[in-house]
C-alpha positions in Angstrom: 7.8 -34.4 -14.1 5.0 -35.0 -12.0 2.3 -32.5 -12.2 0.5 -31.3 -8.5 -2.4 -29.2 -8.7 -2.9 -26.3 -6.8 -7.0 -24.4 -6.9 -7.5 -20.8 -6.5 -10.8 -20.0 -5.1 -11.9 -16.7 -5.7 -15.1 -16.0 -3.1 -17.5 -13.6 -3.5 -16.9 -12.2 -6.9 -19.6 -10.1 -7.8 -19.0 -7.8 -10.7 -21.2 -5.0 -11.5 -20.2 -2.9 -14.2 -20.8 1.1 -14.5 -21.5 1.5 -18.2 -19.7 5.1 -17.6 -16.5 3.3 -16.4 -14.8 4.6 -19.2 -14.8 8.3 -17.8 -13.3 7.4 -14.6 -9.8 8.4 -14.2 -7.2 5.5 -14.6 -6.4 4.2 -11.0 -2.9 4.5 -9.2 -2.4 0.7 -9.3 -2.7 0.1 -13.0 0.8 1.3 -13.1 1.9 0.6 -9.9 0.2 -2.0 -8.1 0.4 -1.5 -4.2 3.0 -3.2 -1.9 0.4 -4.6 0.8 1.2 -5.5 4.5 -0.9 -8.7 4.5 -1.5 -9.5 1.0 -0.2 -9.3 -2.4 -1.6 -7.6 -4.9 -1.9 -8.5 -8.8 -3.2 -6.9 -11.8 -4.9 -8.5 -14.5 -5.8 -7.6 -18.3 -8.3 -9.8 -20.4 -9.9 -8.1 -23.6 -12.9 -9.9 -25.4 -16.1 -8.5 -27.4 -18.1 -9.5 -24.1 -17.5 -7.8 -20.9 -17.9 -11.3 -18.9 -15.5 -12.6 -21.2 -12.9 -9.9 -20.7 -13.2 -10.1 -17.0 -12.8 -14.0 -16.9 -9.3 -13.4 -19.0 -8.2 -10.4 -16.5 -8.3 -12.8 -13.5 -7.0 -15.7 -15.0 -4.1 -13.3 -16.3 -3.6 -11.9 -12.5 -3.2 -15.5 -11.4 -1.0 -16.5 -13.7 1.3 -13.9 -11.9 1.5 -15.8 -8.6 4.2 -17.5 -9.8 6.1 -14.4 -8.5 5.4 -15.5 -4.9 4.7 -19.3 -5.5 6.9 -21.9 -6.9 4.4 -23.6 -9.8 4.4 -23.0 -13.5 2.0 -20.3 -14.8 0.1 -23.0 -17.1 -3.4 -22.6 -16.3 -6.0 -25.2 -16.7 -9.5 -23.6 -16.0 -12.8 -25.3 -14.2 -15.6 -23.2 -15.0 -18.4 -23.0 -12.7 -22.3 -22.9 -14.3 -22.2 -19.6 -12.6 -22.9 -16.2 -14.2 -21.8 -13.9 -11.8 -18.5 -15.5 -10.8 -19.2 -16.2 -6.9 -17.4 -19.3 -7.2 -13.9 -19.5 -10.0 -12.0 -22.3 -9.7 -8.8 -22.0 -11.9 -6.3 -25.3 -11.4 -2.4 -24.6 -12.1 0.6 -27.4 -12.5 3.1 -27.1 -9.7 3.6 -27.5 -5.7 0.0 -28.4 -4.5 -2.0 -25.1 -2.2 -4.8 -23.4 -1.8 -4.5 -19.6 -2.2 -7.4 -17.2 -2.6 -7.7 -14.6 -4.8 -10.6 -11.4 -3.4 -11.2 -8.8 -6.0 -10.0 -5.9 -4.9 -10.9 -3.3 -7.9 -12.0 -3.2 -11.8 -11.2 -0.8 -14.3 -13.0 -0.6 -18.0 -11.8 1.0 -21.2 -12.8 0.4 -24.9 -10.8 -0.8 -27.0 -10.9 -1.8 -31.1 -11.7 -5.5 -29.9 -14.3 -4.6 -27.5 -14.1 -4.5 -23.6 -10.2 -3.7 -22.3 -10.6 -5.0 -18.6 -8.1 -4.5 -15.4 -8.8 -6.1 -12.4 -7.1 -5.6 -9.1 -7.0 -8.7 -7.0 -5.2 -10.0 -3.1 -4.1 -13.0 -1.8 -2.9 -13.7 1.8 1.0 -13.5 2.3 2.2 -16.2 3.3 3.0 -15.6 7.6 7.0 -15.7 6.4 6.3 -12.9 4.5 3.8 -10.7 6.2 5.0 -6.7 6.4 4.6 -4.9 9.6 1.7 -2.6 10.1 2.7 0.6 11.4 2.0 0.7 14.9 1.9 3.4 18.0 4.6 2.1 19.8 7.2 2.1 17.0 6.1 5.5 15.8 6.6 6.8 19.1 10.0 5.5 19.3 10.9 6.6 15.7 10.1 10.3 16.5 12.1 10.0 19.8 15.1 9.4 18.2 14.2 11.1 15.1 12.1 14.1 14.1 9.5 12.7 11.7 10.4 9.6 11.3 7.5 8.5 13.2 5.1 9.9 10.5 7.1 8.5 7.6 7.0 4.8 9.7 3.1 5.7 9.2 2.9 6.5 5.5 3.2 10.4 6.1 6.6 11.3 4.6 5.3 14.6 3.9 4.3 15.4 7.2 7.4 13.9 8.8 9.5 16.4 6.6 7.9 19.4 7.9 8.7 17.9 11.1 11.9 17.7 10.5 12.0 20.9 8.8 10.6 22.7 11.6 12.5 21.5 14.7 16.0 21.1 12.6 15.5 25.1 12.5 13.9 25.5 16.0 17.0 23.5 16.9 19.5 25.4 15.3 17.8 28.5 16.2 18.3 27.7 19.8 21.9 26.9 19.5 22.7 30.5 17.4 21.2 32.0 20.3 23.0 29.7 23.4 26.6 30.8 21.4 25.0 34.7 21.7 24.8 34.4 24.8 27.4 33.0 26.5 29.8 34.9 24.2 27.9 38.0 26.1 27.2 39.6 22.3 23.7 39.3 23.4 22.4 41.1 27.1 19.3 39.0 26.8 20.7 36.3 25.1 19.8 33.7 27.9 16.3 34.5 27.9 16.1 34.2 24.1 17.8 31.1 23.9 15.1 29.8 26.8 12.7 31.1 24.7 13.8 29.2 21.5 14.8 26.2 23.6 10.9 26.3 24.9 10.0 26.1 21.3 11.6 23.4 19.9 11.2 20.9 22.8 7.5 21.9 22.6 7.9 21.2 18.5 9.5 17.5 19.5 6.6 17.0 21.6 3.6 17.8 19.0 6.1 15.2 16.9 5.9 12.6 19.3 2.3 13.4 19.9 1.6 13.3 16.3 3.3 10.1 15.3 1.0 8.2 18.0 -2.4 9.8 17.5 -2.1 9.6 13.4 -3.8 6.4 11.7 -1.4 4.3 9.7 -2.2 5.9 5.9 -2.5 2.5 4.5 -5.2 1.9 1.6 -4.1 -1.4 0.9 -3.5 -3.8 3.7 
């Protein structure tokens, strides 16, 4: 089998290390890393009795895990650089021959019985065949048209598009109690009540549309 080498350059990696880490809460994407739009994401564990030494093992451990996206084997062959602060990590794998960068993204600390339990949340560029759509205006606007809320879940809001639709599903049906009132003549002012509710909930699609387009995209992790 011929081996092709493929080196990961990780750029501007410098760690600094809050000795309290270990009260900070355990972050979302230790157990569920995020889906990005234009990057993947990976998590990474290394453990060692020196902190430097646990973070070197967390990112080679994360890069191991582009195999996922990449078709080379997960054998790792690593090039240190005389570097202490780990600007510049050159790690060389066996398999189909590219250049993917790795950014850290995150680090999390615990202690642990063999010293220094580190996470590290790293990215690396999607390839363009497999870039996700970021939610845009246009699209939301559209969704909402059709469908009430579905702009704001297009965005990352699915609460919010759920009140949406909530709220003009019963404007909605409100307004078509009252049209039946009123052309059944149960109802002497049932026309004007039905206007009234019809007011509301095309007012109520409206602030939806509105909504969907003035909202930012609720994305963390791009």
């Amino acid at each position: 089998m011929v081996k092709l080498s493929i080196s990961i350059v990780i750029a501007s990696f410098m760690i600094q290390w809050n000795g309290f880490a270990q009260f900070r809460a355990r972050p979302d994407w230790l157990k569920d890393p995020p889906r990005g739009y234009l990057n993947y994401y990976l998590v990474g564990m290394g453990v060692s009795p020196n902190y430097q030494l646990s973070v070197e093992y967390a990112i080679y451990d994360a890069a191991k895990k582009l195999g996922n996206y990449y078709d080379f084997e997960t054998y790792t062959v690593v090039d240190k650089t005389p570097v202490a602060d780990y600007s510049r990590v050159l790690i060389t794998l066996h398999g189909q021959k590219k250049t993917v960068f790795l950014k850290l993204v995150d680090t999390y600390v615990e202690g642990s019985l063999e010293g220094y339990k580190t996470f590290v949340l790293v990215s690396t560029p999607r390839p363009t065949s497999d870039l996700r759509e970021i939610p845009g205006d246009f699209g939301a606007l559209m969704r909402s048209t059709f469908i009430p809320g579905w702009g704001q879940v297009y965005k990352e809001y699915p609460e919010r598009g759920m009140i949406f639709l909530l709220a003009e599903g019963i404007a909605f049906g409100t307004a078509a109690a009252l049209y039946h009132r009123a052309i059944s003549g149960d109802d002497p002012h049932g026309r004007l009540s039905f206007n009234l509710a019809l007011t509301v909930a095309i007012g109520l699609h409206i602030l939806d549309m509105v909504d969907s387009v003035t909202i930012e995209p609720n994305i963390q992790y791009k």
